[in-house]
C-alpha positions in Angstrom: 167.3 -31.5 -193.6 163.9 -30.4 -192.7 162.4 -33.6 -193.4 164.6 -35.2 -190.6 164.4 -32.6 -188.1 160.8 -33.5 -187.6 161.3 -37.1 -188.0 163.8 -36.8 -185.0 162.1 -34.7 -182.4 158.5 -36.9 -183.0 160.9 -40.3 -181.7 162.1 -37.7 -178.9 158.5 -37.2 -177.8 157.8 -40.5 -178.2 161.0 -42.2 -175.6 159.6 -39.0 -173.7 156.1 -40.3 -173.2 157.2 -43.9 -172.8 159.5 -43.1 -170.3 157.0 -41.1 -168.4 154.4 -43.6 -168.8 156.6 -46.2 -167.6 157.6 -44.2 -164.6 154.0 -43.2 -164.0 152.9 -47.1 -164.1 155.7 -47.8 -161.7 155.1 -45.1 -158.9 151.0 -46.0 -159.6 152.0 -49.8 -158.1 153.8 -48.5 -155.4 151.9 -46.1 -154.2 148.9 -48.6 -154.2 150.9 -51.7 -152.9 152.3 -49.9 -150.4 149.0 -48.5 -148.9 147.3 -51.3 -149.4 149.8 -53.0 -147.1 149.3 -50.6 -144.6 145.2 -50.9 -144.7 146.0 -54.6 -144.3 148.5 -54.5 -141.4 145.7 -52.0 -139.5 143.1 -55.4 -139.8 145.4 -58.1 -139.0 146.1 -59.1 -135.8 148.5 -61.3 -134.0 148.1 -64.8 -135.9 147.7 -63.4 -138.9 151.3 -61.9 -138.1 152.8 -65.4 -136.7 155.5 -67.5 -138.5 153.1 -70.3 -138.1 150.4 -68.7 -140.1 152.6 -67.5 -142.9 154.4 -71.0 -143.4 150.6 -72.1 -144.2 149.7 -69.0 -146.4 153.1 -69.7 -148.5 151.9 -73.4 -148.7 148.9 -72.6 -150.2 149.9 -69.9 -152.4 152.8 -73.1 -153.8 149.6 -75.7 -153.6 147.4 -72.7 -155.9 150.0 -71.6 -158.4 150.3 -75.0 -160.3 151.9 -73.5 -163.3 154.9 -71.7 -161.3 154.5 -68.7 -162.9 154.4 -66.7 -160.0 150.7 -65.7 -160.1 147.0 -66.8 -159.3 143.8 -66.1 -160.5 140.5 -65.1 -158.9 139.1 -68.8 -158.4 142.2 -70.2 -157.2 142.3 -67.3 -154.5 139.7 -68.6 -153.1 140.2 -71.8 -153.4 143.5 -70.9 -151.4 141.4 -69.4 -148.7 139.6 -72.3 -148.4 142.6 -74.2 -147.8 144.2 -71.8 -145.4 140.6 -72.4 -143.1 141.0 -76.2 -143.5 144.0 -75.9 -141.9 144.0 -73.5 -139.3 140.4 -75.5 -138.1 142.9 -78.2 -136.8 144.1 -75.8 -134.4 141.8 -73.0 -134.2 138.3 -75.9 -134.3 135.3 -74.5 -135.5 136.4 -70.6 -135.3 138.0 -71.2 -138.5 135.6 -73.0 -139.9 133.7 -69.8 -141.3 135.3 -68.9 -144.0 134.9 -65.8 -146.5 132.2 -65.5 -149.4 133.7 -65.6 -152.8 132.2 -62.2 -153.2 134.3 -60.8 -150.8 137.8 -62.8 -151.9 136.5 -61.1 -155.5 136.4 -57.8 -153.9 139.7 -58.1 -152.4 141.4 -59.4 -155.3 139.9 -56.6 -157.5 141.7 -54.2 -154.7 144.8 -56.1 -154.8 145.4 -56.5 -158.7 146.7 -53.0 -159.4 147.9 -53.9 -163.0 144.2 -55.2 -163.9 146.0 -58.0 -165.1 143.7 -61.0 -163.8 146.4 -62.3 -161.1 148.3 -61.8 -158.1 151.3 -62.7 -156.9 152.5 -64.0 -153.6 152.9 -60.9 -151.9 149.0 -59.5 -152.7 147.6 -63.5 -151.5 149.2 -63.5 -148.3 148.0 -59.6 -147.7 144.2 -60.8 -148.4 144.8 -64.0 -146.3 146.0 -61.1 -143.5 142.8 -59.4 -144.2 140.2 -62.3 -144.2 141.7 -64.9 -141.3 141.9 -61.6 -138.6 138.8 -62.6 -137.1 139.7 -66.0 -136.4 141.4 -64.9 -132.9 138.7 -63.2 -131.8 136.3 -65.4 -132.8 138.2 -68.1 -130.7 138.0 -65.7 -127.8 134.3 -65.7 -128.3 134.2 -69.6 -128.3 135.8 -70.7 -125.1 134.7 -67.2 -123.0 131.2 -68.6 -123.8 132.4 -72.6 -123.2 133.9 -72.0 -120.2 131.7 -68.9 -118.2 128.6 -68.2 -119.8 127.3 -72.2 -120.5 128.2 -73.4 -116.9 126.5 -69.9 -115.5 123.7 -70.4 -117.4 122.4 -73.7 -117.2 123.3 -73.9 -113.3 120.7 -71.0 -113.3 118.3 -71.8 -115.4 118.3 -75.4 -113.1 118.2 -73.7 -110.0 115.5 -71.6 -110.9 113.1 -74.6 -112.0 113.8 -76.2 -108.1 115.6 -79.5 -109.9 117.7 -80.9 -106.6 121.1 -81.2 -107.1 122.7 -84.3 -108.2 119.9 -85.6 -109.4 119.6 -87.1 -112.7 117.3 -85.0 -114.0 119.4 -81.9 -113.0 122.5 -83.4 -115.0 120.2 -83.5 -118.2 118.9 -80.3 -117.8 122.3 -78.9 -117.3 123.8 -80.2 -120.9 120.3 -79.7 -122.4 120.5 -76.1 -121.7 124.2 -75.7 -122.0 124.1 -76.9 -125.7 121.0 -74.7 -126.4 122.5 -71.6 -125.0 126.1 -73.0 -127.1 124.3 -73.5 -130.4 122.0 -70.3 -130.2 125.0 -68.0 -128.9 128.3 -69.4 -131.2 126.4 -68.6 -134.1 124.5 -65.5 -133.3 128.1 -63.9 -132.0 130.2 -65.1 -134.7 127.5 -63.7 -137.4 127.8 -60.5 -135.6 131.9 -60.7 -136.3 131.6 -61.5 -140.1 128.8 -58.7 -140.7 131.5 -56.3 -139.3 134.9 -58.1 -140.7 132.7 -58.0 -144.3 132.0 -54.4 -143.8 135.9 -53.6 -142.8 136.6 -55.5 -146.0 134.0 -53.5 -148.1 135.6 -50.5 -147.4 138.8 -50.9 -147.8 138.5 -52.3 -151.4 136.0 -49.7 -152.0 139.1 -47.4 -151.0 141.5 -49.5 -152.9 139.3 -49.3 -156.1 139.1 -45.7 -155.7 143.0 -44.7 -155.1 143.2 -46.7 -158.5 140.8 -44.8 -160.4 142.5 -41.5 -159.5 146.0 -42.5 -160.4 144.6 -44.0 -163.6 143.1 -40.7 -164.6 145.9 -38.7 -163.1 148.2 -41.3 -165.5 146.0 -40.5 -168.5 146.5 -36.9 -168.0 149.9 -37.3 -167.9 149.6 -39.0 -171.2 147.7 -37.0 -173.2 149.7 -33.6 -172.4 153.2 -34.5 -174.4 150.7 -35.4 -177.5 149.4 -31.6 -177.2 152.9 -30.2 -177.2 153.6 -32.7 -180.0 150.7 -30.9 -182.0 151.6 -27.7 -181.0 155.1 -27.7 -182.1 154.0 -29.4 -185.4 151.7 -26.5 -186.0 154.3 -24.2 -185.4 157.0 -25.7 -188.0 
């Protein structure tokens, strides 16, 4: 009888700390999925939130995950994001045409995968495409406030302050000479401006992701290791 009695309350410990652990590991994804949604949600903007958008994230996500399980790895996430930029540069032009460093879709996906499993599923793609297509809007708001107000100001300027008449051929070529310098030097000079400051947003959050992990993960291993003290101290004790 006192050979069992042992026998039995070590498999009690032990349904104990898996149940615990599983429970742990469970509330660990939830916590981090559910604030990493809400980190996300803060950066996105309007299209990112449009039906439109989504239909073409989900599209991707079906293109990427050529095995059906589910899940995709780090180089088809980025090969996904590539794909989402293809095709929102048919409606957005060359605003979309900027797309992320696979440095950055690494970072994200390190944020996203909470399991460290080497994937992510449909849920954790479509909350980096959120994060890394927000400053597509605002960088088409850029475009055509520049196109439409600055270009014409400028080069209408920059002609009447040379004395060209008006009209005049040489006026005309001066006018889309200058308007294509100012276009060319400005685009790119604003829209490196938005990426320095969209990479930085992104920087951070994973950085906070990351971190959030590695305190539940050591706030998990402390779970762990107190029913194997208990385990030892009751042994000592029989």
């Amino acid at each position: 009888m006192s050979t069992t009695e042992p026998d039995d309350t070590d498999q009690q410990q032990k349904k104990q700390k898996d149940t615990t652990k599983s429970s742990t590991t469970t509330e660990t994804s939830t916590t981090t999925s559910s604030s990493w949604k809400t980190n996300n949600n803060i950066i996105s903007n309007l299209l990112t939130r449009s039906k439109p958008f989504q239909i073409i994230v989900q599209k991707a996500f079906h293109d990427m995950d050529y095995q059906r399980n589910g899940h995709v790895d780090k180089l088809e996430l980025y090969t996904g994001v590539l794909m989402v930029h293809l095709k929102l540069a048919k409606y957005a032009g060359p605003a979309a045409c900027y797309p992320p460093t696979k440095q950055v879709c690494d970072q994200l996906f390190d944020a996203a995968d909470v399991d460290n499993s080497g994937f992510i599923n449909q849920q954790e793609f479509s909350s980096i495409l959120r994060v890394l297509c927000a400053q597509i809007l605002f960088r088409m708001a850029v475009y055509y406030i520049i196109l439409i107000l600055l270009v014409p100001f400028v080069a209408a300027k920059v002609v009447a302050t040379m004395g060209i008449p008006n009209g005049s051929y040489l006026a005309m070529a001066a006018e889309q000479s200058i308007s294509l310098a100012t276009f060319l030097g400005a685009i790119p000079t604003i829209w490196n401006l938005i990426d320095e400051r969209a990479s930085q947003k992104i920087g951070q959050l994973a950085q906070q992701q990351q971190q959030q992990q590695q305190q539940q993960s050591q706030q998990q291993q402390e779970t762990d290791t107190k029913p194997n003290k208990s385990s030892n101290t009751d042994k000592k004790e029989k």
